[in-house]
N, C-alpha and C positions, 0 to 999 in steps of 0.2 A: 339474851332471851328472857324476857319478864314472865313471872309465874303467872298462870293461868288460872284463876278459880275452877276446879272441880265442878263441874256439870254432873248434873243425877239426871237418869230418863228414866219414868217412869213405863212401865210396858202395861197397855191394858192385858190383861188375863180374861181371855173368853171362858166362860164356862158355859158349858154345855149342858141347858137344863132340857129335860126329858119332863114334858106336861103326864101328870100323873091325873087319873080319875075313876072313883073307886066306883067299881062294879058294883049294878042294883044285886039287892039280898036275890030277886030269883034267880038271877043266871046263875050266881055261886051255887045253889041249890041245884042247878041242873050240871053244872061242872063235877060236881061232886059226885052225885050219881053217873054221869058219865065216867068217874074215874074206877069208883065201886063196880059197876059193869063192867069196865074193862079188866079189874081186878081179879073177878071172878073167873073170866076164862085167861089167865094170862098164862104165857109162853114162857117158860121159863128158859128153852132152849134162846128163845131169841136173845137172851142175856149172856148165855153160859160162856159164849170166847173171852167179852171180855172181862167176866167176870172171874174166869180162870187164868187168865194171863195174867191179873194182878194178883192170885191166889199163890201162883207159882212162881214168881218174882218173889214177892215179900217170905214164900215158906222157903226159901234157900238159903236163910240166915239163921231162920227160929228151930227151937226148938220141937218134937215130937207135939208134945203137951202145950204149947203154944199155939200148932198151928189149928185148930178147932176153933178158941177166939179169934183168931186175926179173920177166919174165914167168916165169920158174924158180922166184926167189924167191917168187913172189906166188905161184903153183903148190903147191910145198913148204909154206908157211905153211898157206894153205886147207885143203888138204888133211889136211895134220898135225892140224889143228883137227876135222876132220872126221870122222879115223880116227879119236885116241882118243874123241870123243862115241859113234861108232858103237860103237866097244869096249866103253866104260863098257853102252851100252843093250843090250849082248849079254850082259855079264856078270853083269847084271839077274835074268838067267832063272836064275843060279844060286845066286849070294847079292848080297843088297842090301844089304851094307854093305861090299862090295869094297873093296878099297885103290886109293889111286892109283898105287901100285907094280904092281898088280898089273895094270893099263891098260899102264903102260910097259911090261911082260914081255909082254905079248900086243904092244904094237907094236914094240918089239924085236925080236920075232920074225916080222913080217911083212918081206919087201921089199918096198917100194916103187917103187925108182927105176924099170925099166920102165914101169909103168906112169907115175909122175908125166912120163918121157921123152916118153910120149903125150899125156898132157894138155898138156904144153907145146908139141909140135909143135902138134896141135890147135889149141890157144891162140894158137899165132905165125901160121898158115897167117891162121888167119881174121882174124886183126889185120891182118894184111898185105893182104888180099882186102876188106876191109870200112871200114877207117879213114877 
């Protein structure tokens, strides 16, 4: 049997590009206040399962004096996760191929801390009442 040269196959590689197009300044402007409205009256219960199910997962390792940050952090993260989704499915209604830049400029533009300061007392009060 005589050697055969080595054959290479190349594989083309699809990528799968996503047409991105950034939202005019007003709608961001109207997304924004829509999230501040929503902000102002929001439900904090609507969060609390599972916002406590990772509170009491991760405090079954930590320490006493520990678990008040981790509740911040875990707070911050859900939430974080939760605004830009909510952002993205606002910004829906005005073009559907938004950027992700353009989720950060709408939650750049949001504050937060008050309220996430609620959901963590929330969050501590009932940890503390219920553990």
């Amino acid at each position: 049997m005589k050697n055969q040269p080595v054959q290479t196959v190349e594989s083309a590689i699809e990528e799968e590009t996503q047409k991105e197009v950034d939202t005019p300044e007003d709608a961001l402007l109207l997304v924004t206040a829509k999230v501040k409205e929503e902000m102002r009256v929001f439900d904090v219960n609507d969060h609390h399962a599972i916002l406590f199910e990772q509170i009491l997962e991760k405090a079954r390792t930590l320490e006493e004096d520990q678990i008040r940050p981790m509740i911040k952090e875990t707070v911050e993260s859900v939430m974080d996760a939760y605004f830009r989704s909510r952002i993205g499915d606002l910004l829906l209604n005005y073009n559907e191929y938004y950027t992700a830049s353009d989720v950060e400029t709408v939650f750049n533009n949001t504050s937060r801390t008050a309220l996430y300061q609620l959901i963590e007392l929330y969050e501590w009060t009932f940890y503390k009442n219920n553990r």
